[in-house]
Each structure stands twice: as C-alpha cells, then as structure tokens.
N, C-alpha and C positions, 0 to 999 in steps of 0.2 A: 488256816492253811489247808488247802485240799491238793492230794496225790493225782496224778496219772490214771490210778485205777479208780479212786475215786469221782471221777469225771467222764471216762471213756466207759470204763465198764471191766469185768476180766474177760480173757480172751474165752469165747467157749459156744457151745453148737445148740443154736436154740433163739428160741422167739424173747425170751425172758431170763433176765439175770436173779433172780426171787427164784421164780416156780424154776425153771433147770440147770442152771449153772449153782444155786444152791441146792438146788436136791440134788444135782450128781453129787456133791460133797456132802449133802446127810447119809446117801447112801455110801459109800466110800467110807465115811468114818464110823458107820456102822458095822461094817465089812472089819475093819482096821478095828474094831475094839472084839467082833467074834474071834479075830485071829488066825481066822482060816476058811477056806473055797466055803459059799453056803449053796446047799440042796432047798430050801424053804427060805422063802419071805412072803411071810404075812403083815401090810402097812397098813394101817389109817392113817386117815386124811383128815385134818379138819381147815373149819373156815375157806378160806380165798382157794390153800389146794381143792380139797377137798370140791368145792364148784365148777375146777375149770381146769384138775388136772389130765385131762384126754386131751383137751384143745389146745393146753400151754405144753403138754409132754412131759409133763411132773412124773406120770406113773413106767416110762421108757427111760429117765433123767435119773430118779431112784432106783431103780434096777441098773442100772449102766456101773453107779457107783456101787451095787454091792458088786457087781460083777469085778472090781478093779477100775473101772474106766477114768478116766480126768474127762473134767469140763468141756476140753478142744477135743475130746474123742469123736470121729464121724461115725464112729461107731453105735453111738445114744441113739441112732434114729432108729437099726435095730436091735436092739436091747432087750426087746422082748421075745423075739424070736431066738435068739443068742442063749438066750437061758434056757428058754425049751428046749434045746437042740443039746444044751449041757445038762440036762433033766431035773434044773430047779422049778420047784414049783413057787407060783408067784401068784396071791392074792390081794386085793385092795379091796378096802372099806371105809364107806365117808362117818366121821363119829361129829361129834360135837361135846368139846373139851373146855369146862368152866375155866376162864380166864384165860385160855394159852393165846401165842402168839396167831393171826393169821394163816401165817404160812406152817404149820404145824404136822408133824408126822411121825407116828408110835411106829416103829420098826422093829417086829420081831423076828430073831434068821435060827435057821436051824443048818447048824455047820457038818462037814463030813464025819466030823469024829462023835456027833451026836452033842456037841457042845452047844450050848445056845447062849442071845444077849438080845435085851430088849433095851432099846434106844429109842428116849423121844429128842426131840430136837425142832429149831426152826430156821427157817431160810433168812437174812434179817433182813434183806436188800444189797444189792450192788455183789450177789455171789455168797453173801458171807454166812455164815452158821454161827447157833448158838446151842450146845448140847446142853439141855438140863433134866436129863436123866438118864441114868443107866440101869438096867434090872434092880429097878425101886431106889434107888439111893440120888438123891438132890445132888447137883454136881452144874460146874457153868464149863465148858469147854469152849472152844473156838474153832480149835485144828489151828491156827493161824504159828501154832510151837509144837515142837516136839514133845512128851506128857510121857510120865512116868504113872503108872497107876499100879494099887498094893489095894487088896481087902484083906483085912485085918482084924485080930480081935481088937476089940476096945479096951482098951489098957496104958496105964505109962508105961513112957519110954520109946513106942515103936516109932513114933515121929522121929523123936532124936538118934535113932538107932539108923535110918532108911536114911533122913538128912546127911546123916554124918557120911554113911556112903558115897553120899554124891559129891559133898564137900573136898571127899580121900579124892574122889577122880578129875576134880577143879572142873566142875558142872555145878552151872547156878541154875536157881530156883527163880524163875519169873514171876507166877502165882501159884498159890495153891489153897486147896478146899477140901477140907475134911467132912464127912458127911457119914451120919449113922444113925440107922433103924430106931434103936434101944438103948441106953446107954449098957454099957460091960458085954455088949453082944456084938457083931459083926460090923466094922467100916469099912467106909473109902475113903481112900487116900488121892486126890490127884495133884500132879505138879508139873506143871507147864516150863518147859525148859528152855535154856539159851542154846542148846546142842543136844542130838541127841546122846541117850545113852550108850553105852557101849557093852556087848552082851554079857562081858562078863560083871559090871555092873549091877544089870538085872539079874543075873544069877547070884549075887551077894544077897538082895535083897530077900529073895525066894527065900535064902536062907537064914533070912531074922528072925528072933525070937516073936512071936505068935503073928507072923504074916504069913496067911495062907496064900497068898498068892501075887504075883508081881510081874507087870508085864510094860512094855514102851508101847506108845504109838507115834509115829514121825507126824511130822507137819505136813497136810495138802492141802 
C-alpha cells in the first residue's frame, strides 16, 4: 500500500524532492540537534549532491533548514543571502564518503553560545532523511517522531533510570539506539517518541545519575 505522500510527493519549494525538500530537513534537523540560532556552517557534499547541488539548490535547501525554514518556505530561494545578512557564515565542500548514501551531507554549525554539532545524514527520496551520525556517535534518526536524546556515561542502570521517566509521564518509546565510542566511556542514548516530551521531563532526565546531558528534538 502506498500513501498520498508517497505518490505526490511532500508539499515543498524546489525542483527536487532528494536534493531540497530533503536537504531543507537535513538542515533543520541539524539546526534542531545544535539547539540554537548558528553563526557557521561548514557542509560537505558527497556523491549525487555533491555534482549537482547549485543546479538542484541543495546548498540554498541546507542553509534554509539551518536557518529554521520548512520545505514550503519561499523563502529557500534566498537562503543564502538571509544568512549573510544574519552574519552566518556558510561553506560547502564536495568529499567523497566510502559507502555513504548518494545524497549525503557532513554538517558542521557553530551555534551563538559557541556550542557546536556535527551531523551527517541523507536525503533518502520522496523528502525523507536518515540521520546516522551525530558528533561521532552511529545513531539512525528520521525526524519523522519526536526524539529524546541523553549522552551518558556508559554504565548500568541509565537506560532504566531515563526509561522509567518517560514511562512516570505515560510517553512511549517508538525506537531507540544506543551507541558508544568505548565501552565504560561516553554514550548516546536516542528515542524516537509517540509525543513529545514535556519540559519538565527533560529536566528529570538532565538530572539522572551519570547523564551529562538531555535534550528533545520535535518531529519535521
């Protein structure tokens, strides 16, 4: 059985449902995991972007989404001028990435408070993303749910400790993937939700025993 979006396409400003209406959402969920306005984006491009993203609008489509933008924004067309004018600065570079998807793009943002997040990710077709990585850590995202994400030390209990939270607040867990460097050194924790969290939620989490850190990102 195939959907509506599945056939038509998603609603959104652009020649190509791959190279822009999914790069505005790599960019955007990139934006959505820095957590805040970014001053700097430096992307690579591989493969099919990486050839043809001036002509398809891939590198105006990525900047749109860190800027905040959705896919129907008429705004994507100037997106790059928009940034200037907001004094980010913005770099592209074409690489070449053993195995990764086609439509593929390493997004590194430098946020106002001096925070930073490197996200790779790909366009998969028909609009859609697939995030599989975040500053070094293996991870599968969508954006298609709401996500809770925890780095953590590697230890028992934290699973059960961040789960049970969510359980107290009658929030279910859709999927989730743990991923870690080293064992007994730093993880991530992500979990794709039925609803988002709710803030004070993530501030239970924040303060579980050995999570450094705990944050939501919403569905786009």
């Amino acid at each position: 059985m195939h959907g509506v979006f599945d056939i038509v396409g998603p609603v959104m400003i652009g020649p190509s449902s791959s190279h822009t209406a999914g790069a505005v959402r790599l960019g955007l969920m990139a934006r959505k995991i820095l957590g805040e306005e970014a001053v700097k984006a430096e992307i690579n491009l591989h493969g099919s972007f990486a050839m043809t993203y001036r002509g398809h609008g891939t590198d105006k489509a990525l900047i749109a989404g860190i800027l905040g933008f959705s896919p129907e924004d008429e705004r994507i067309r100037e997106a790059l001028e928009i940034a200037a004018q907001k004094g980010m600065s913005c770099s592209f570079q074409t690489v070449n990435i053993e195995d990764a998807h086609p439509n593929t793009a390493v997004i590194y943002l430098v946020g106002t408070s001096g925070r930073t997040a490197r996200v790779r990710g790909a366009s998969v077709g028909g609009g859609n993303i697939m995030i599989t990585n975040i500053d070094g850590y293996n991870v599968e995202l969508t954006g298609r749910y709401p996500a809770l994400i925890t780095i953590h030390h590697d230890c028992p209990g934290v699973i059960t400790q961040v789960t049970k939270l969510l359980a107290e607040a009658n929030v279910n867990i859709a999927f989730m993937r743990v991923s870690r460097q080293n064992r007994g050194e730093t993880a991530m924790m992500i979990m794709e939700l039925d609803e988002e969290p709710a803030a004070e939620v993530v501030a239970q989490c924040r303060q579980s025993k050995a999570v450094d850190y705990a944050f939501a990102i919403p569905a786009i």
